[in-house]
N, C-alpha and C positions, 0 to 999 in steps of 0.2 A: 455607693455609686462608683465605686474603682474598680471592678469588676465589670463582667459582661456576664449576661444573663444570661447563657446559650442553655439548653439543655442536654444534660451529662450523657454521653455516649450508652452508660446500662441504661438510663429512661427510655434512648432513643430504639434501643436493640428488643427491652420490652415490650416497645408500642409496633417494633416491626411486622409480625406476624397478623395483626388487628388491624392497622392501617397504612390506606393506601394514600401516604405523602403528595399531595398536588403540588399545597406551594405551603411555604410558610412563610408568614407575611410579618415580618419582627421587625417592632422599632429597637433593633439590638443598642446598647447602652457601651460604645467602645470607652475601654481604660483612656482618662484623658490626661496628659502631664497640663493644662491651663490653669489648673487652681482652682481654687473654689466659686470663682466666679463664672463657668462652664458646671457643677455642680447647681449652685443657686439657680440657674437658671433652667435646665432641668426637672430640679425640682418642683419650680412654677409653672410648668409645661405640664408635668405631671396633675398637680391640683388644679389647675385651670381644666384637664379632662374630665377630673371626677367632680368636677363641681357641673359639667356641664352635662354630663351622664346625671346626676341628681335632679336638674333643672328641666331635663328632657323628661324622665320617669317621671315627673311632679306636675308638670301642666301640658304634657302631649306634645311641644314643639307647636303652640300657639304664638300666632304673632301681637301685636299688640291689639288688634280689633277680635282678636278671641279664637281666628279661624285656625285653620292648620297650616303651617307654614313648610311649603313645601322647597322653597329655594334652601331656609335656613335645615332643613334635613339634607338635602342633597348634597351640600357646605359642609354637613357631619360628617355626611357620607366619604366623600373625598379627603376630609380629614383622619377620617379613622382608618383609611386605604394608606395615604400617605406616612402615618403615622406608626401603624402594626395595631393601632387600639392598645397605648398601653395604659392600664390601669391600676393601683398597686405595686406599680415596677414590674407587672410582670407581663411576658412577652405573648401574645392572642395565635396561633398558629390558623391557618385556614386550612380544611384538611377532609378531603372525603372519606370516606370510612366502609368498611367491605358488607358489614353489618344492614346497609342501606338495601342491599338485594333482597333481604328476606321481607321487610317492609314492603319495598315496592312489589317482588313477586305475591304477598298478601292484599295489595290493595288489586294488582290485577284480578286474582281468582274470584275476590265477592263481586268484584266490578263484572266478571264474566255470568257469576253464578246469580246475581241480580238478577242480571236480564234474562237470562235463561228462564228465572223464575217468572217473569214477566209473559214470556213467549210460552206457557206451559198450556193455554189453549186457544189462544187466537189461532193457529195453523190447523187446528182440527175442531174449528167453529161448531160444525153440524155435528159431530158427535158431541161433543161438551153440550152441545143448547139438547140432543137427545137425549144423555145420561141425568143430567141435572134436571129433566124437568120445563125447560125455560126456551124461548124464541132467539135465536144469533142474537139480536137487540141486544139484549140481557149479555151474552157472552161476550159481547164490543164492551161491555162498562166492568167487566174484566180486568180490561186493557188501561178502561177510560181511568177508572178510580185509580189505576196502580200510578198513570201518570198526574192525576190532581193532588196524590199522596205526596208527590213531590215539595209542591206550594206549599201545603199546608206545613212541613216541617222544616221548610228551608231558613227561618228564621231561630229555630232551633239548631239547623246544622251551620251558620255563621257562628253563631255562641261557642258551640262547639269547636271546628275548625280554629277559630280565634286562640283557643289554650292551647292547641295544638293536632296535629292528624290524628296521632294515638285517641284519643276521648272519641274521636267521631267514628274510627273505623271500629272501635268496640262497641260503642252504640251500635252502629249497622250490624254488628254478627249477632246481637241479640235478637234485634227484630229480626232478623235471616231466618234463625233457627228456632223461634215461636211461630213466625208467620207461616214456614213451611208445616211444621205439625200441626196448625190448625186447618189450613189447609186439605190437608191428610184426614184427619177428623171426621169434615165435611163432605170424604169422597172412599172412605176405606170398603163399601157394603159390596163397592163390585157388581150392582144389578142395575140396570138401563131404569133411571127415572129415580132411583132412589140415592142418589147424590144429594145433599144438604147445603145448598146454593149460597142460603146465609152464610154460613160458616166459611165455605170458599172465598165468599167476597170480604169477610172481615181477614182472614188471615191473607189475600191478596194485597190489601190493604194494606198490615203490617209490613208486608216486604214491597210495597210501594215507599211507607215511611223512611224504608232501611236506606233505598238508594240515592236519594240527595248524602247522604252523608260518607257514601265511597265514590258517587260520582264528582262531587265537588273536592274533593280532595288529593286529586292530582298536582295542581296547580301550588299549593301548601304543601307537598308532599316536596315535590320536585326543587321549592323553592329552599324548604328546610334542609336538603341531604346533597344535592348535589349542585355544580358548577354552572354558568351561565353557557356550557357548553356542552352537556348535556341535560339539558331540562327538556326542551323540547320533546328530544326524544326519550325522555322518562315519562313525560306529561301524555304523550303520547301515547308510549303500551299500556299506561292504564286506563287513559280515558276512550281508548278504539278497543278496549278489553268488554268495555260495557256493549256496545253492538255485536261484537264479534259472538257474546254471548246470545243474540239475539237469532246469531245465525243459526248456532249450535242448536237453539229450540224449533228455531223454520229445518233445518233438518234432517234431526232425529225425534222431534216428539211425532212426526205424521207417520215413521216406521215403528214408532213406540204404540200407538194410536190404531189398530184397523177397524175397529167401530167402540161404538158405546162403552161397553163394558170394559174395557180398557183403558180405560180414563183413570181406574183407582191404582192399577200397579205404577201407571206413567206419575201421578203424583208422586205414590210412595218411591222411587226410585230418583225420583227429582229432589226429593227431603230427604232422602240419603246423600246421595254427592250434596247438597247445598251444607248440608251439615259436617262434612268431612271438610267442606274447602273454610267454612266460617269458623272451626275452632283454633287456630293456628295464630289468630286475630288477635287472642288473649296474649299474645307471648312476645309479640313484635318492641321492637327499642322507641321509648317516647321522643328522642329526641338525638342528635348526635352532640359529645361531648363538646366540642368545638364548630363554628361555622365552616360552612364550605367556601364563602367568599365574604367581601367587605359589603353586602347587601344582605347579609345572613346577620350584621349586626344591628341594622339599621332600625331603631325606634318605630312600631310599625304604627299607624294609626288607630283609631278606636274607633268600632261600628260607627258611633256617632257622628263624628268626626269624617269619615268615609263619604255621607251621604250627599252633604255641601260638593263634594268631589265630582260624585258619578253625578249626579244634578245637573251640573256647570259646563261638563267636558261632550265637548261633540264629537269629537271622533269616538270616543268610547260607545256612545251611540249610535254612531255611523257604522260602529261592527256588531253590537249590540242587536240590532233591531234584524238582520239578516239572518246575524246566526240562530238567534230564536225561532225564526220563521223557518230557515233548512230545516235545523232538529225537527221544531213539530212535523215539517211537511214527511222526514223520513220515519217519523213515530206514527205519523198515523197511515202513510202509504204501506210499510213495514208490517203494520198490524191487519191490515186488511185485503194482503197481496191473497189470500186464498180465496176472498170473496171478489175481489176484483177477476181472478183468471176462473176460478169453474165455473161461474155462467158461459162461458165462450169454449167450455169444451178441455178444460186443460185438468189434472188429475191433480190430488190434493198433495201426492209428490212432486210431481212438476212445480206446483205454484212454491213447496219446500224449497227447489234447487233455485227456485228464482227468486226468492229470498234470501237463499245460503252465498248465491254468487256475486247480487249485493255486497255484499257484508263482504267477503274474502278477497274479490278484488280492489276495494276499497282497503280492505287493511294491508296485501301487498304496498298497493301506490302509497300508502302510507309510509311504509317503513323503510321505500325508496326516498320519498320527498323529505320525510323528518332530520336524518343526519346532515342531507343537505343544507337545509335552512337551519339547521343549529348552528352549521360552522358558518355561512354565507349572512343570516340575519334577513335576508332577502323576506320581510313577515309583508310590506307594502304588496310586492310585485307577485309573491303566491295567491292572495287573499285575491287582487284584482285577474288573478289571469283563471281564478279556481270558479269563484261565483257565476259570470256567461255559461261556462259550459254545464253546471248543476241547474240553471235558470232550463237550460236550451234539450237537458236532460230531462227534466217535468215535461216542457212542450212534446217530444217527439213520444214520449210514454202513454198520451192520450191516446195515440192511435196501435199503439204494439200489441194489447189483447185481444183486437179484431182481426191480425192476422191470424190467426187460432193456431200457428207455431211458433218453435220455443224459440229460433234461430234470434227474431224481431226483439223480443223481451228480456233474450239473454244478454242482448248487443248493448242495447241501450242500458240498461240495470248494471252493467258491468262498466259502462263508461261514468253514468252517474255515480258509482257508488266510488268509484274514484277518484273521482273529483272533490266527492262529498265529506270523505274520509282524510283526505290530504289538508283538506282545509279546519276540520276540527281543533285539533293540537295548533295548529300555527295563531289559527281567532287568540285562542285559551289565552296562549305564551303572549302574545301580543297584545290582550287586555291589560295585564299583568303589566307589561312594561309602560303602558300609557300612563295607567292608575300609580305604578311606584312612586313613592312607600307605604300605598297602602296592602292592607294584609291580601294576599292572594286569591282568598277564598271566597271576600267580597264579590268580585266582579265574575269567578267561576261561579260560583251560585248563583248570581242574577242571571248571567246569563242561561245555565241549564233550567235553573225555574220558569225564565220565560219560555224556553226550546218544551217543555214537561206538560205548562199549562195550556200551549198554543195547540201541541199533540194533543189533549185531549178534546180542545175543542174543535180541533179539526176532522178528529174520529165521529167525536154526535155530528157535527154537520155534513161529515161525507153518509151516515149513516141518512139521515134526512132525505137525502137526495140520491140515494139506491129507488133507484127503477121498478115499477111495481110488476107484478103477475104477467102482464098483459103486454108487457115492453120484448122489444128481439135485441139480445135472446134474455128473458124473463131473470130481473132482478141485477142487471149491470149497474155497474157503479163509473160508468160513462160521465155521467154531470160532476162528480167527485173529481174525477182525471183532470175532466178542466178548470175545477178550482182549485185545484193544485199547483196548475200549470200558469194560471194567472195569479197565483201569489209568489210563485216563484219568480218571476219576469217582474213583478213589481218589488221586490225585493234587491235587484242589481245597481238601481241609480247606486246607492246608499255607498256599500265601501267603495266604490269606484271615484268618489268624490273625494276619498280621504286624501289628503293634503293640498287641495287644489285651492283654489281664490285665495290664495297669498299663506294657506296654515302650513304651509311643507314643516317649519320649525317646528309647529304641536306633534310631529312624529317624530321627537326623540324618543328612542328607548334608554330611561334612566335608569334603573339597573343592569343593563349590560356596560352603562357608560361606567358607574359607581365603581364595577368588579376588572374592568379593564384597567380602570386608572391602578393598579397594582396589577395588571400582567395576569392576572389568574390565570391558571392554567388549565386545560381539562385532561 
């Protein structure tokens, strides 16, 4: 103990080239002339940690009634900030790592190449229901199954998630790249009608399975590798990576696509790149050696444990139950923009760019709003001022297709899709801080599972309510616009109440607090 624990100028020259030094958060141990009485007590400072690092790993940080004790973590929290976390005597550094780009650039590409996969024949409906055999119906459940695949394995992508990002984006590249060659399988013969439907929709399925587990993984991704001052916008490129893919399929599968028979090269060229961007997956770093902040050390809760949580908490609901309702409302508008515009005259590349411009000007405003609110924190005032105009965007969109040009649809789609896009990444990061210390991927899974499931039931039910033979002009999807449009507008009370009737104090964000209380830097 008469020493100082600094580390030796070769480790530090070492670790130079590999990492990029934030902050390093050291309860350093200075030479003390007091005696051994400065010593002893030390010492006891020390074992009192690792007893209570034991006590935490052994019963979760319950309090005496069994639950999770979120005061007495937050208390760790601040102590292990305060502290440096030492353990052993030796000194915890916080420290991002250059290593983290190759991760994050791999979770965006399957996050792109998912959805892309997704979009491989909603945009060119009538040829896909010509080549396969089968009615548009049949081609919406395409769409429908790849988003119920979500649900069904999102309880597996928590399990996952929970060990860590690594396990879940490797599961996803394996479904990637079975789902796509089965896929392929089902559509290699090249001749109008002779497409293999089953097999299409079981390998669709597979790479429906895949994407809960790169899209819930931002949020876990961002938290593990980088600062409270760029997550945001980490959480960000990968989770507007999943739409932006979507664009990429609205278009170039309909330049890929000029009838029928062209269905089988557009697969196989789609299970080419999907397979080029998902092997990379294998090779990504499970973890970074050190934390990025003193919220990177924090005891994280147990699925179990969790549930009591999101249960209890109203604001987490109060964002919860929106952002589900947007997502589906733009999964299943998104999927069905080429049946919505060529009844009214517009060309199956037209309905592609008004699709594409969706998706692009939504991820410009994105990568404006995000660095914003990463430094600013501002997650209340985006979330309220973002939701009216995505509500007021569904409204004015009911009536855009009946203009039967592009000027109306591109206006509005372009305003929605910015609004729509800006507010993703800020819900995510901001669920995240309500719920802390629970594990990240909780509340990103529930919520994209609900956004996954509500899409698919919003596609059978716009599908329901498509216009028959006999309607002007024959087969609009008119009644859909407006249920779109009145779930959007019933969706706005919700965050706009958040902090109001005296809860302003329930919008702490505790991990930014945790990682400030030691300065972190970004």
């Amino acid at each position: 103990m008469a020493g100082s624990r600094n580390p030796s100028p070769s480790t530090a020259g070492r670790e130079e080239d590999d990492i990029e030094k934030i902050q390093t958060a050291g309860y350093v141990l200075n030479q003390s002339d007091s005696g051994s009485s400065m010593q002893q007590q030390q010492q006891q400072q020390q074992q009192k940690k690792k007893l209570d690092v034991r006590l935490a790993s052994r019963d979760g940080n319950r309090d005496g009634d069994g639950d999770y004790d979120l005061e007495r973590v937050m208390s760790q929290e601040v102590e292990n900030a305060a502290a440096g976390s030492v353990i052993e005597g030796e000194v915890t550094g916080y420290r991002v790592y250059k290593r983290r780009w190759f991760g994050l650039l791999q979770l965006t590409l399957l996050n792109i190449i998912v959805s892309w996969d997704w979009m491989t024949f909603g945009p060119v409906a009538q040829h896909a229901a010509a080549y396969y055999g089968k009615p548009e119906s049949a081609i919406n459940w395409l769409s429908t199954g790849f988003l119920f695949a979500f649900v069904v394995a999102a309880p597996a992508t928590l399990y996952m998630l929970h060990l860590g990002p690594k396990p879940s984006i490797v599961t996803a590249a394996v479904l990637i790249l079975v789902g796509n060659w089965v896929r392929y399988a089902g559509s290699h013969r090249g001749e109008e009608g002779a497409g293999v439907f089953g097999a299409v929709m079981f390998g669709q399925i597979l790479v429906g399975l895949a994407q809960p587990f790169v899209l819930s993984a931002p949020t876990r991704y961002s938290d593990m590798w980088f600062t409270n001052r760029g997550r945001v916008a980490a959480t960000a490129l990968t989770s507007l990576a999943n739409p932006f893919g979507a664009a990429i399929g609205q278009l170039v599968v309909p330049f890929m696509v000029a009838g029928p028979t062209d269905m089988s090269n557009a697969v196989l060229y789609v299970s080419i790149i999907s397979s080029v961007c998902a092997i990379p997956s294998f090779f990504i770093p499970a973890s970074p050696p050190t934390p990025p902040a003193p919220s990177g050390m924090t005891p994280k809760a147990s699925l179990r444990d969790s549930l009591p949580t999101l249960r209890s908490s109203l604001e987490i609901w109060l964002l919860l139950i929106p952002f589900s309702i947007y997502v589906g409302l733009f999964n299943s508008v998104s999927s069905l923009l080429n049946q919505i515009f060529i009844p009214y005259g517009f060309s199956a590349d037209e309905a592609g760019i008004a699709g594409a411009l969706l998706i692009v000007v939504g991820l410009v405003a994105s990568a404006v709003a995000s660095p914003v609110i990463d430094r600013t924190k501002a997650f209340v005032a985006a979330v309220k001022a973002a939701v009216p105009v995505i509500a007021l965007g569904y409204l004015a969109f009911v009536w855009m297709p009946g203009t039967r040009g592009v000027a109306g649809p591109y206006a509005v789609l372009a305003v929605l899709g910015a609004a729509s896009f800006s507010l993703v990444p800020v819900a995510l990061e901001f669920l995240c801080e309500l719920s802390h210390p629970l594990s990240p991927e909780v509340t990103s899974t529930v919520a994209w599972a609900g956004g996954q499931l509500l899409g698919g039931v919003f596609i059978v039910v716009s599908d329901a309510l498509k216009a028959g033979d006999g309607a002007d002009p024959p087969r609009n999807l008119d009644r859909a616009l407006v249920f779109s449009a009145v779930l959007a507008l019933v969706a706005v009370p919700f965050p706009l109440a958040l902090g109001l009737f005296g809860r302003r104090d329930r919008l702490v964000m505790k991990r930014v607090r945790s990682d400030d209380s030691r300065g972190t830097l970004s």
